[in-house]
KOLLO-689577 format. One record per residue: residue number from 1; residue in three letters; x, y, z of N, C-alpha, C, O in turn. Coordinates in steps of 0.001 Angstrom, whole numbers, padded with zeros to 6 digits. Layout:
% KOLLO-689577
+-----+------+---------+---------+---------+---------+---------+---------+---------+---------+---------+---------+---------+---------+
| pos | code |      nu |      nv |      nw |     cau |     cav |     caw |      cu |      cv |      cw |      ou |      ov |      ow |
+-----+------+---------+---------+---------+---------+---------+---------+---------+---------+---------+---------+---------+---------+
| NUM |  ALA |       X |       Y |       Z |       X |       Y |       Z |       X |       Y |       Z |       X |       Y |       Z |
...
+-----+------+---------+---------+---------+---------+---------+---------+---------+---------+---------+---------+---------+---------+
***
This chain:
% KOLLO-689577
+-----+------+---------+---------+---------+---------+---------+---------+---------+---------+---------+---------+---------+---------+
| pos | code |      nu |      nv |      nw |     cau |     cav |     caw |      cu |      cv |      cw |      ou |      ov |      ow |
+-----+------+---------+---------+---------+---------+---------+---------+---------+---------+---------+---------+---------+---------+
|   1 |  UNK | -039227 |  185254 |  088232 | -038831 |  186513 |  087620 | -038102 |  186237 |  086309 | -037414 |  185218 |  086383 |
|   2 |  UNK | -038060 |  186820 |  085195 | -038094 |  186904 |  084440 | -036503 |  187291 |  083624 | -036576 |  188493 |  083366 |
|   3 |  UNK | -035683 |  186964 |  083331 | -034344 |  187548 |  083643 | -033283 |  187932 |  082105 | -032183 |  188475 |  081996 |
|   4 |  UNK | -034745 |  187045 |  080565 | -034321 |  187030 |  079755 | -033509 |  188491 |  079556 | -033870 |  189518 |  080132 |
|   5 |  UNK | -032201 |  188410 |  078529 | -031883 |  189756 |  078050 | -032159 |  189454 |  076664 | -032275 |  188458 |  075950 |
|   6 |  UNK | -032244 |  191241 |  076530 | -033070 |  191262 |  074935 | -032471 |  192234 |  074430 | -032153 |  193154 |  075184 |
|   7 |  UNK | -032156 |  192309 |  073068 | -031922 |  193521 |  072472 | -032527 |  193783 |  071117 | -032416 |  193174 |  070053 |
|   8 |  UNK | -033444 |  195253 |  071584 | -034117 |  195962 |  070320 | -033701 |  197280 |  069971 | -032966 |  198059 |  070578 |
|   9 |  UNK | -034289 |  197387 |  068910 | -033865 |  199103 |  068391 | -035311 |  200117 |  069648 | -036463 |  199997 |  070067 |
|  10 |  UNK | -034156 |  201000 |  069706 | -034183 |  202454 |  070578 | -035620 |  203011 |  069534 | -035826 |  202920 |  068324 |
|  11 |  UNK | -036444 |  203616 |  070701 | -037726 |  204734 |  069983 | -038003 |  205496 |  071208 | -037946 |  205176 |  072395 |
|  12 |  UNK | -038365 |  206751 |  070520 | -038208 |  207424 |  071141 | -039037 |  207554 |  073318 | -038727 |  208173 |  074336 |
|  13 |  UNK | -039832 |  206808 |  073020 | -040438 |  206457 |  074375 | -039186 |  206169 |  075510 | -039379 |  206480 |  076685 |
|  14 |  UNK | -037707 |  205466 |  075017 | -036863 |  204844 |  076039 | -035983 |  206120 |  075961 | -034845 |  205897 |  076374 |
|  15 |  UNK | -036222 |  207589 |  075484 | -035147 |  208497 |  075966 | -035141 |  208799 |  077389 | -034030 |  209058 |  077851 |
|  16 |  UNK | -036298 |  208831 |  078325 | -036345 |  209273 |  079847 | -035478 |  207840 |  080169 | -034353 |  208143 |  080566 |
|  17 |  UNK | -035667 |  206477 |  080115 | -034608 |  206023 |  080540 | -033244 |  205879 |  080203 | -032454 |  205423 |  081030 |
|  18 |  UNK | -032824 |  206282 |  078869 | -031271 |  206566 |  078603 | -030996 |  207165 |  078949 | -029951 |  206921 |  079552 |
|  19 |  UNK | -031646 |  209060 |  079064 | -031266 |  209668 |  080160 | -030881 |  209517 |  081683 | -030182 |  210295 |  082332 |
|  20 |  UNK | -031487 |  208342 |  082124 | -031506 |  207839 |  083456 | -030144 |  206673 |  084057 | -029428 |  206475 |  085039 |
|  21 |  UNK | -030417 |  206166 |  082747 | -028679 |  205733 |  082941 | -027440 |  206394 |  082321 | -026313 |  206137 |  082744 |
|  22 |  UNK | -027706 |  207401 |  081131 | -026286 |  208021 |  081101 | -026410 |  209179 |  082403 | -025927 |  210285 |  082163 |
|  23 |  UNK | -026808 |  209040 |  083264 | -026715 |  210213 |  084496 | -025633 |  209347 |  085545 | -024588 |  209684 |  086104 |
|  24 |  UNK | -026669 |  207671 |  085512 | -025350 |  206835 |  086319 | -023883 |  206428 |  086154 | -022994 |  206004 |  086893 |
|  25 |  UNK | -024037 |  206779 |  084711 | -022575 |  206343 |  084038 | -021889 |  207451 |  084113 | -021108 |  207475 |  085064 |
|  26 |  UNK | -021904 |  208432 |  083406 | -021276 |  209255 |  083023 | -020663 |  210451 |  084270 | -021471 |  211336 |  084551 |
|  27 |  UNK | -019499 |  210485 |  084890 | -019381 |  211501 |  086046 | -018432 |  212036 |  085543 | -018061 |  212973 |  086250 |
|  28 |  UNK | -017810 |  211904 |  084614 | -016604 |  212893 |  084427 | -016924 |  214079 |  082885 | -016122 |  214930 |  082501 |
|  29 |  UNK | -017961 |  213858 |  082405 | -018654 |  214805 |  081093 | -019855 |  215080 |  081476 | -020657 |  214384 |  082098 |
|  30 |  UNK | -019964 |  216440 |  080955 | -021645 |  216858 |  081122 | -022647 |  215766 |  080425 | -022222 |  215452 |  079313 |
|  31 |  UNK | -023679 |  215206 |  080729 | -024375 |  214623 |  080346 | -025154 |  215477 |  078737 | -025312 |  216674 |  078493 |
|  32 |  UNK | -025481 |  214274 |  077936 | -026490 |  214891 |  076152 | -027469 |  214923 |  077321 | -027747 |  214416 |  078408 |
|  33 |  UNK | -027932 |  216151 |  076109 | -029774 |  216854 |  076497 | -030436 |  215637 |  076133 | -029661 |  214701 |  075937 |
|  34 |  UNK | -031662 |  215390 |  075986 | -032565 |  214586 |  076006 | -032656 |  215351 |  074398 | -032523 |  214406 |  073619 |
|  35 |  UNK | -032819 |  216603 |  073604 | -032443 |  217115 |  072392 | -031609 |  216361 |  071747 | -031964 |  215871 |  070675 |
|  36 |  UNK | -030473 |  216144 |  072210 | -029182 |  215585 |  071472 | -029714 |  213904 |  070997 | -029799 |  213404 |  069876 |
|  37 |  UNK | -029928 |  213487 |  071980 | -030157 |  211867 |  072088 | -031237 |  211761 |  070876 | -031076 |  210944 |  069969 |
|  38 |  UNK | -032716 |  212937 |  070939 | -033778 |  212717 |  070213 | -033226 |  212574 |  068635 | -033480 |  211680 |  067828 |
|  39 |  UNK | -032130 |  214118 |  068425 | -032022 |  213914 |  067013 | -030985 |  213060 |  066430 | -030861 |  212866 |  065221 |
|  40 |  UNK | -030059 |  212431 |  067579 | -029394 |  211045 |  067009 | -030242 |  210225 |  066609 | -030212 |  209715 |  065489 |
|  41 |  UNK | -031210 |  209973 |  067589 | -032349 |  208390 |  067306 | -033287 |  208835 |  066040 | -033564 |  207988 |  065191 |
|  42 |  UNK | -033742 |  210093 |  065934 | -034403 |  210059 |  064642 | -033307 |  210456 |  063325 | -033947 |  211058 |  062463 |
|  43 |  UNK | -032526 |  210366 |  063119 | -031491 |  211032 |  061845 | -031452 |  209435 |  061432 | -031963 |  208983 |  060408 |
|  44 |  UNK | -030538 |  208445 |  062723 | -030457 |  206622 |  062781 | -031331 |  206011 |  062949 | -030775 |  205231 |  063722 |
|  45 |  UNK | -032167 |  205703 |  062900 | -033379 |  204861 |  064155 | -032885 |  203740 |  064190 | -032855 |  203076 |  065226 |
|  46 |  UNK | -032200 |  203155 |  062549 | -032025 |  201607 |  062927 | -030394 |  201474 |  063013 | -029731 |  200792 |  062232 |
|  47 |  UNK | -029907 |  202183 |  064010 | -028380 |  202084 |  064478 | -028366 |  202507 |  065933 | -027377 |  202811 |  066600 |
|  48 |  UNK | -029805 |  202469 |  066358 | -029464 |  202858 |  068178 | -030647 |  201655 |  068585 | -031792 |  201484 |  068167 |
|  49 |  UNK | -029727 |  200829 |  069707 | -030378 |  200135 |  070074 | -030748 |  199960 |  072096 | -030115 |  200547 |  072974 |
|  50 |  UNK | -031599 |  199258 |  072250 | -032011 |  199372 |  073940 | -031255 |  197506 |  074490 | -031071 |  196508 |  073792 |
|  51 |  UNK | -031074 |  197676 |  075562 | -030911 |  196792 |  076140 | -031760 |  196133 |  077206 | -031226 |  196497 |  078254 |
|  52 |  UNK | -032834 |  195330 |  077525 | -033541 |  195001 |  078403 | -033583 |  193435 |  078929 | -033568 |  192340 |  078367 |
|  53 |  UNK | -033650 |  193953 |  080475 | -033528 |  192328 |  081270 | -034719 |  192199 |  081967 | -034844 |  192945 |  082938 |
|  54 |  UNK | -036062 |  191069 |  081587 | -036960 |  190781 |  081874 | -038265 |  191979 |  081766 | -039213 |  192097 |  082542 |
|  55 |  UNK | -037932 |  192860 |  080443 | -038319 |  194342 |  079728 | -038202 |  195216 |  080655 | -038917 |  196215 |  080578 |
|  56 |  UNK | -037234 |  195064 |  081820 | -036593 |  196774 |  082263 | -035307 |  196931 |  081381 | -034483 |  196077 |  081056 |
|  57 |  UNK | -035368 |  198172 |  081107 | -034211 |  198541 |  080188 | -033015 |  198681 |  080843 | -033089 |  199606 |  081652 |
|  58 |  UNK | -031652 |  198002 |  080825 | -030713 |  198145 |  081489 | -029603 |  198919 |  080683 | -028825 |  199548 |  081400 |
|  59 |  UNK | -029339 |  199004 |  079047 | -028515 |  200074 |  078664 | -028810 |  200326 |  077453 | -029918 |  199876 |  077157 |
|  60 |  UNK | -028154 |  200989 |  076419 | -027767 |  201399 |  075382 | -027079 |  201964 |  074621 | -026325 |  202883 |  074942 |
|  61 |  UNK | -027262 |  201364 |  073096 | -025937 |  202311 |  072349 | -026971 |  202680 |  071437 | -028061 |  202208 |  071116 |
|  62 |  UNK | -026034 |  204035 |  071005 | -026363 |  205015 |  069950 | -025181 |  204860 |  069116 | -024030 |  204922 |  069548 |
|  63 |  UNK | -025501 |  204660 |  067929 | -024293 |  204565 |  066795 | -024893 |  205621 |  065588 | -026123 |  205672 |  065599 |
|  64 |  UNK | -024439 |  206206 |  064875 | -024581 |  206859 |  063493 | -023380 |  206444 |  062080 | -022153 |  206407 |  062165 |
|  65 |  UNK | -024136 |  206208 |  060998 | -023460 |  206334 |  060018 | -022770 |  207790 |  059906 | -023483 |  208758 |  060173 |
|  66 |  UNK | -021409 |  208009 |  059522 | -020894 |  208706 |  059584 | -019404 |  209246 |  059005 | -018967 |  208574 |  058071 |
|  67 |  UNK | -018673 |  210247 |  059394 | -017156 |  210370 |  058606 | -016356 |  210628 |  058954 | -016154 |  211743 |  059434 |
|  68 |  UNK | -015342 |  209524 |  058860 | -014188 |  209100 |  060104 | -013401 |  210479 |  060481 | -013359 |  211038 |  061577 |
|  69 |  UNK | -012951 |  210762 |  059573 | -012492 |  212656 |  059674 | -012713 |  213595 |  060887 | -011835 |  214133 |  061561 |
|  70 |  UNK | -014149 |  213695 |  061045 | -015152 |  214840 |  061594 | -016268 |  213673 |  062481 | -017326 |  213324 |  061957 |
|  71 |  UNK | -015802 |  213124 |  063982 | -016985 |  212696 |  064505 | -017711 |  213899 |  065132 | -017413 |  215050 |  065453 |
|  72 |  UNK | -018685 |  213192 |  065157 | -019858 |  214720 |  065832 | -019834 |  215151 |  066738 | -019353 |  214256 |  067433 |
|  73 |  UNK | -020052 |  216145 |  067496 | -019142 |  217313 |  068863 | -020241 |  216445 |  069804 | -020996 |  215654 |  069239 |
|  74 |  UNK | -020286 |  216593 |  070979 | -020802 |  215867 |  072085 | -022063 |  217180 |  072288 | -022156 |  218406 |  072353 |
|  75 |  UNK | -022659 |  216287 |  072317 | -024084 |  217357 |  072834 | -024457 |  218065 |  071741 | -025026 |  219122 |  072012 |
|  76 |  UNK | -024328 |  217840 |  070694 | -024823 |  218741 |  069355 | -026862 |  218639 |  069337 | -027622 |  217671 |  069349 |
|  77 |  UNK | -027028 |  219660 |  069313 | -028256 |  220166 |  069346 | -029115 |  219217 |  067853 | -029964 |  218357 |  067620 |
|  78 |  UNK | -028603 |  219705 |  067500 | -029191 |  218686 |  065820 | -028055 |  217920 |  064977 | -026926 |  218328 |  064706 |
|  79 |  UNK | -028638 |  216743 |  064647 | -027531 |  215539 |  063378 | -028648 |  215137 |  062347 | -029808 |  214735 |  062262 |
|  80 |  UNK | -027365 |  215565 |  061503 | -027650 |  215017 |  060176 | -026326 |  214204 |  059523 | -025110 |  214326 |  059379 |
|  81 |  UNK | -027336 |  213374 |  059259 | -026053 |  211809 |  058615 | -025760 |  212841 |  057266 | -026282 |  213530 |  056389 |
|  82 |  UNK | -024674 |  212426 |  057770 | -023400 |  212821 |  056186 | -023843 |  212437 |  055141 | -024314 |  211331 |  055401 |
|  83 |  UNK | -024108 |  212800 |  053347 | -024051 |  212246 |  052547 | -023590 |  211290 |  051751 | -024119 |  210642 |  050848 |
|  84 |  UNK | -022306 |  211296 |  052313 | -021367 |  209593 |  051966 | -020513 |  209592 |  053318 | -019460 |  210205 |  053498 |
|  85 |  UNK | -021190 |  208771 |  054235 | -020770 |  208328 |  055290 | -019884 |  206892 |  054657 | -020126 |  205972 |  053875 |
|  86 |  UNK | -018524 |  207428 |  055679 | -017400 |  206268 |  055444 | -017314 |  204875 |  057267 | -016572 |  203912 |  057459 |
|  87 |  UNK | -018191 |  205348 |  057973 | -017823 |  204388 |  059212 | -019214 |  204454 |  059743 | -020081 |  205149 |  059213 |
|  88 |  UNK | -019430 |  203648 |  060904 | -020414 |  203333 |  061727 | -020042 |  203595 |  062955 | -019537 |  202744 |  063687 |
|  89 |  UNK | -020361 |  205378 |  063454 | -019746 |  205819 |  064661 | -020294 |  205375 |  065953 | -021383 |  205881 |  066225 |
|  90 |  UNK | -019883 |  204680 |  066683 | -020479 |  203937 |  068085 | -020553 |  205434 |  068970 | -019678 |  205330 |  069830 |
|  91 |  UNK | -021033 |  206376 |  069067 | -021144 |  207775 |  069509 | -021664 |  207427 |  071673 | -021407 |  208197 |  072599 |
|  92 |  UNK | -022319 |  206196 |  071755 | -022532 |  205688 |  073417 | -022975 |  204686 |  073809 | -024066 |  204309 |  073382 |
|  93 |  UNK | -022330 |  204010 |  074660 | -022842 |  202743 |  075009 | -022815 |  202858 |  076588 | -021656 |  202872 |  077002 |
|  94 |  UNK | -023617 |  202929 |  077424 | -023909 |  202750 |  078528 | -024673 |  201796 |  079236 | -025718 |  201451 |  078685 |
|  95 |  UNK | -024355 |  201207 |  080504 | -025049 |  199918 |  080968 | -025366 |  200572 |  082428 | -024678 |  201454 |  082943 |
|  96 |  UNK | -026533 |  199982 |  083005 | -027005 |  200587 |  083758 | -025692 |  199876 |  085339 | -025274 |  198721 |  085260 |
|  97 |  UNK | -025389 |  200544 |  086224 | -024507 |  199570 |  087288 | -024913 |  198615 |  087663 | -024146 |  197657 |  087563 |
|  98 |  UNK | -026329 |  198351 |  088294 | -026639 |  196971 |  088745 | -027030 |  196128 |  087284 | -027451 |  194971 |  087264 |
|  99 |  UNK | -026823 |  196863 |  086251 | -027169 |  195807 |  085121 | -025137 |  195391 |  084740 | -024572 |  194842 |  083794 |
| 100 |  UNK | -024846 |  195756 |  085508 | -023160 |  195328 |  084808 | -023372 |  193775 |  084798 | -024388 |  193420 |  085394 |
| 101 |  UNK | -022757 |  192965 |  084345 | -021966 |  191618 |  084544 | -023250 |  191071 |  084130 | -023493 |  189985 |  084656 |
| 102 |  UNK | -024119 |  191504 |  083355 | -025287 |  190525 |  082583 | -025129 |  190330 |  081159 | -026021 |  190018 |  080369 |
| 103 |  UNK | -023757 |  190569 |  080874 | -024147 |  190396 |  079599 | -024391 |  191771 |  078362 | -023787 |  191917 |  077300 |
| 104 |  UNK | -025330 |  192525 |  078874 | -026066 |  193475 |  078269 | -024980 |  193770 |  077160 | -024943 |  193320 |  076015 |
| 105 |  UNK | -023596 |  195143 |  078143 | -022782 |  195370 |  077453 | -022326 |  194971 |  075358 | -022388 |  195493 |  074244 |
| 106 |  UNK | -021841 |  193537 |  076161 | -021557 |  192468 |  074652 | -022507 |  192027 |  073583 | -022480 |  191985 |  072353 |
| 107 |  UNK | -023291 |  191738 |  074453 | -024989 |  191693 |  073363 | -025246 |  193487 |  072596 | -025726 |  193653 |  071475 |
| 108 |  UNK | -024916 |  194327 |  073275 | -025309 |  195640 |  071903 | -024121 |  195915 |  071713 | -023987 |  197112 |  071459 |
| 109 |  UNK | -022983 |  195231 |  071720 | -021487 |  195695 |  070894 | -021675 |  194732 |  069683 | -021519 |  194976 |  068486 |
| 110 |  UNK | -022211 |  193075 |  070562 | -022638 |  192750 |  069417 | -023218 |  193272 |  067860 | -022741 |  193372 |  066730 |
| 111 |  UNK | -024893 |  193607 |  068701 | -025396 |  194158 |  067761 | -024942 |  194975 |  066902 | -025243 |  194816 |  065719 |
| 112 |  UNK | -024092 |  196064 |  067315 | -023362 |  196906 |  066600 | -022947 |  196821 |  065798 | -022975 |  197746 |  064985 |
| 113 |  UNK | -022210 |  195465 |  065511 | -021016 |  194255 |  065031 | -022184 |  194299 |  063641 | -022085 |  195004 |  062636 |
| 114 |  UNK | -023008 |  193551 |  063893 | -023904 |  193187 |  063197 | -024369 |  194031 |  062143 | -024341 |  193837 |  060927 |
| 115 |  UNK | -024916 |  195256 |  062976 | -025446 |  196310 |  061685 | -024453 |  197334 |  061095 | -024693 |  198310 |  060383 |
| 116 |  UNK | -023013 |  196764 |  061673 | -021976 |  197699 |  060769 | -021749 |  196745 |  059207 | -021399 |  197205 |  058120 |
| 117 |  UNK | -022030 |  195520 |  059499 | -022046 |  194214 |  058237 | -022940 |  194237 |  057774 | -022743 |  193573 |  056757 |
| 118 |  UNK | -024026 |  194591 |  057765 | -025205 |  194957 |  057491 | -025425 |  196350 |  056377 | -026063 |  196553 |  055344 |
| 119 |  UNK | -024599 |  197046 |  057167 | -024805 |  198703 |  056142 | -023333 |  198037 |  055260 | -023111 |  198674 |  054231 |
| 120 |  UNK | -022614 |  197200 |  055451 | -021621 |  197139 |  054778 | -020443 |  198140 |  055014 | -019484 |  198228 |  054248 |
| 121 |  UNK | -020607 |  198885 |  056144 | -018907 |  199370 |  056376 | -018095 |  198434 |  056646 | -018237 |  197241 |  056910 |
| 122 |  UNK | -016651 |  199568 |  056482 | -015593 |  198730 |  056766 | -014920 |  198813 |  057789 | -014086 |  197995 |  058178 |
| 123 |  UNK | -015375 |  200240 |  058515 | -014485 |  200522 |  059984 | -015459 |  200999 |  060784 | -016461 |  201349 |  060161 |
| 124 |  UNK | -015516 |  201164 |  062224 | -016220 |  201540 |  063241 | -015021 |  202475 |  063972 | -013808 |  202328 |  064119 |
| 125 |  UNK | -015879 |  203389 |  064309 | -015110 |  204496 |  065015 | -015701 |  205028 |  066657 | -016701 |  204528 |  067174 |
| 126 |  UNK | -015068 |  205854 |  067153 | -015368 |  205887 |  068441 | -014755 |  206680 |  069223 | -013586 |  206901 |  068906 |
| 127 |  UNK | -015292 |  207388 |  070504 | -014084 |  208365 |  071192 | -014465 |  207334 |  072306 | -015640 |  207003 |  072470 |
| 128 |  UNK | -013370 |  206800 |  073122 | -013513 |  206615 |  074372 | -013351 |  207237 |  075130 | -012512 |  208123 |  074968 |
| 129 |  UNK | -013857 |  207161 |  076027 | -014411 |  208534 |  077039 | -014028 |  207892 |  078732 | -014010 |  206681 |  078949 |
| 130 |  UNK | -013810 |  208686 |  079561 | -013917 |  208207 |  081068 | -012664 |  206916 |  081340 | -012721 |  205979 |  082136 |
| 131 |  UNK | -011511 |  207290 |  080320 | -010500 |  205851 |  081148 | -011090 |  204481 |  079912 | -010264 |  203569 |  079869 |
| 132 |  UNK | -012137 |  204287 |  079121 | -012857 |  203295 |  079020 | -011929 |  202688 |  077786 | -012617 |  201842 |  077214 |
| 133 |  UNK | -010886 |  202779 |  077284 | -010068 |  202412 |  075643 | -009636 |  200872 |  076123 | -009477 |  200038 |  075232 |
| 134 |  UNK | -009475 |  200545 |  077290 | -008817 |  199137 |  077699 | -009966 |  198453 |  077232 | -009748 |  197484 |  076504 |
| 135 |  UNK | -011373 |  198799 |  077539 | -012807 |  197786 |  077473 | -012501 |  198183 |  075906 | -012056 |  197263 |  075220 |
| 136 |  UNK | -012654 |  199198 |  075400 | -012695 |  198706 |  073514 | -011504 |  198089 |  072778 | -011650 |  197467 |  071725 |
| 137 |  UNK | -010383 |  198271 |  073336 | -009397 |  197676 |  072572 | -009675 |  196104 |  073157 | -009926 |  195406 |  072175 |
| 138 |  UNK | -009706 |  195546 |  074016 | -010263 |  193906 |  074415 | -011535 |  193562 |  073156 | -011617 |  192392 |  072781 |
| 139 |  UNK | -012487 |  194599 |  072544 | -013006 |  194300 |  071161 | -012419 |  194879 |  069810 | -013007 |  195455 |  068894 |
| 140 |  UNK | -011629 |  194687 |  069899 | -010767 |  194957 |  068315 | -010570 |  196434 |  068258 | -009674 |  196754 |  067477 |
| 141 |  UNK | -011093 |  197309 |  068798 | -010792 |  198391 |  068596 | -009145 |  199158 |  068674 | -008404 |  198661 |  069523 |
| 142 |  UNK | -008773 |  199905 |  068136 | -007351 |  200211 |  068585 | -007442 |  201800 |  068200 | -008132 |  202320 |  067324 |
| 143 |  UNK | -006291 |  202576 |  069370 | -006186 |  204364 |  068948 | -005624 |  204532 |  067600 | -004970 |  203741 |  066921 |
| 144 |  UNK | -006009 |  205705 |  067361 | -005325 |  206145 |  065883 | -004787 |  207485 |  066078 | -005098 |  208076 |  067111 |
| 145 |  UNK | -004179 |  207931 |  065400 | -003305 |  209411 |  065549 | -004362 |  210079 |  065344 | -005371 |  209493 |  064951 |
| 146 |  UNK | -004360 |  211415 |  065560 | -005349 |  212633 |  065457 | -004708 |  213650 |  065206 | -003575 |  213728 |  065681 |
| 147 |  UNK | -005199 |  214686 |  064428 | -004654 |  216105 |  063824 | -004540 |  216661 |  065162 | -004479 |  215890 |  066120 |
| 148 |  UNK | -004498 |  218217 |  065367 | -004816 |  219247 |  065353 | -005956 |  219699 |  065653 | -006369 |  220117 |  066735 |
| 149 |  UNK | -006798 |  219546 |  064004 | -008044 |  220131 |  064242 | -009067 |  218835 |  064982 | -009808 |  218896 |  065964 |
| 150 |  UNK | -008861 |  218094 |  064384 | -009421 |  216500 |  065284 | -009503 |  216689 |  066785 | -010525 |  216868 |  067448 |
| 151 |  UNK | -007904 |  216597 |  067321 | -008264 |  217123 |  068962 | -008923 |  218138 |  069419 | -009117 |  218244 |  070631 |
| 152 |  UNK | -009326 |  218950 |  068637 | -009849 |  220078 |  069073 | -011267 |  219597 |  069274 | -011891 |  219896 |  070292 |
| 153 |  UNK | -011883 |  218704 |  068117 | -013395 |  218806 |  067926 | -013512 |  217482 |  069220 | -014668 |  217317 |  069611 |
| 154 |  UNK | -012434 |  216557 |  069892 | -012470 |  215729 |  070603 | -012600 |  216223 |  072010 | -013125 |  215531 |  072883 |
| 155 |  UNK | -011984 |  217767 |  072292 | -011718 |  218446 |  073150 | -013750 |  218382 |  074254 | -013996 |  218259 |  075454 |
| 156 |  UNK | -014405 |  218492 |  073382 | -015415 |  218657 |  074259 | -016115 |  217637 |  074898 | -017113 |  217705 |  075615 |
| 157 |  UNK | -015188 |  216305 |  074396 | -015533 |  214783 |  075296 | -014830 |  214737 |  076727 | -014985 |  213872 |  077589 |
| 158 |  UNK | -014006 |  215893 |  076779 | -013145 |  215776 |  077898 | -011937 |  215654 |  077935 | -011312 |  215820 |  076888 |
| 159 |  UNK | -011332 |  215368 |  078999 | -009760 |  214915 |  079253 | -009671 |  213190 |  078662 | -010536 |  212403 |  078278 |
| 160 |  UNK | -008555 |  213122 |  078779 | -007546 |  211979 |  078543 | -008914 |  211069 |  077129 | -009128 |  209869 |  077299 |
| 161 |  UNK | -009339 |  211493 |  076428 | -010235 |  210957 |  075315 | -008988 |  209990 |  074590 | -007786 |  210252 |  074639 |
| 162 |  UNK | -009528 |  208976 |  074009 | -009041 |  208581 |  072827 | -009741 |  207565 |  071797 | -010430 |  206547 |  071873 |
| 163 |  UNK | -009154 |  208448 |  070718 | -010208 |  208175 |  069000 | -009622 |  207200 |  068990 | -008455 |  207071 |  069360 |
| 164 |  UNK | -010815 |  205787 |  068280 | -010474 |  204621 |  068183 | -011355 |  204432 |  066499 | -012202 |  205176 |  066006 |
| 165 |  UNK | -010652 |  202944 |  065849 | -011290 |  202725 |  065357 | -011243 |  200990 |  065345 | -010854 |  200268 |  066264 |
| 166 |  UNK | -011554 |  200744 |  064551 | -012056 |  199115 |  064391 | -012670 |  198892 |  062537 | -013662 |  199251 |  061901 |
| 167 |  UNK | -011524 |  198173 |  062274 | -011552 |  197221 |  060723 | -012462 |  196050 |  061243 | -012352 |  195367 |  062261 |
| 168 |  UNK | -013769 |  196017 |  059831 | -014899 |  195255 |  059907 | -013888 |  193516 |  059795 | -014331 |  192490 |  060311 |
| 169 |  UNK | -013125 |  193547 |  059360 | -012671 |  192155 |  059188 | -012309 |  191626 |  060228 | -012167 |  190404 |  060230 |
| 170 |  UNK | -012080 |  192308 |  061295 | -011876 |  191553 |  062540 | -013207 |  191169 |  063111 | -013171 |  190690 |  064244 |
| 171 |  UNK | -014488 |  191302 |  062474 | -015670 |  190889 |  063029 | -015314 |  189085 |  063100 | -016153 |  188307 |  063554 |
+-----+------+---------+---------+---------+---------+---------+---------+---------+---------+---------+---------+---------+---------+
***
């Protein structure tokens, strides 16, 4: 059996299985439409990537160029990349459960790593969601203060959220 892990860019054929694992991950937020996911992957194509072990797909992230200010509301029906995007928003990263402890995870944070040096930003941003800020701050990530109107637009990730970001120089 076959056990290599691999990581490629996301098309649209692997949305029935991202759907299939953000259903396993995710219990404390309404799950994105299969809508939401489509018009992230086509606005980015080459900032969402798949994770696969022996070509079953075990997770993925969706990232967008974007503006640290205003991240995008959860479940938004349609995206459009900002005209002068200032960060590389890590918007989901999910691993399938029996795919935990392979690796997968670090290999597309990696990647992430990679094509934020790549587009040449300088910060990566992020809401952690579900308890999860201990797993991003262990990768450079750290909270940042938030307005007002900020918590508000954070409000629809849920309870106990927190906005993170991450300086490219700690790559």
């Amino acid at each position: 059996m076959d056990n290599t892990l691999t990581i490629r860019n996301m098309n649209g054929k692997d949305l029935t299985a991202v759907l299939y694992i953000q259903g396993e991950c995710y219990t404390e937020i309404e799950p994105e439409s299969k809508g939401s996911f489509s018009s992230k992957l086509l606005a980015s194509p080459s900032t969402c990537f798949v994770a696969c072990v022996g070509g079953d797909m075990v997770g993925y992230l969706i990232s967008l160029p974007w503006i640290i200010a205003a991240p995008p509301m959860l479940n938004a029906p349609d995206c459009e990349i900002p005209a002068i995007p200032d960060c590389l928003y890590l918007h989901d990263l999910a691993i399938a459960p029996t795919a935990r402890k392979t690796g997968a995870g670090q290999a597309l944070v990696n990647k992430f790593f990679s094509r934020l040096q790549e587009l040449n930003f300088h910060r990566a941003m992020l809401i952690a969601v579900q308890a999860s800020a201990n797993y991003w701050r262990r990768r450079g990530f750290h909270s940042v203060n938030t307005t007002d109107s900020l918590r508000e637009k954070l409000s629809s990730y849920g309870e106990g959220v927190d906005y993170m970001e991450f300086h490219a120089e700690n790559v």
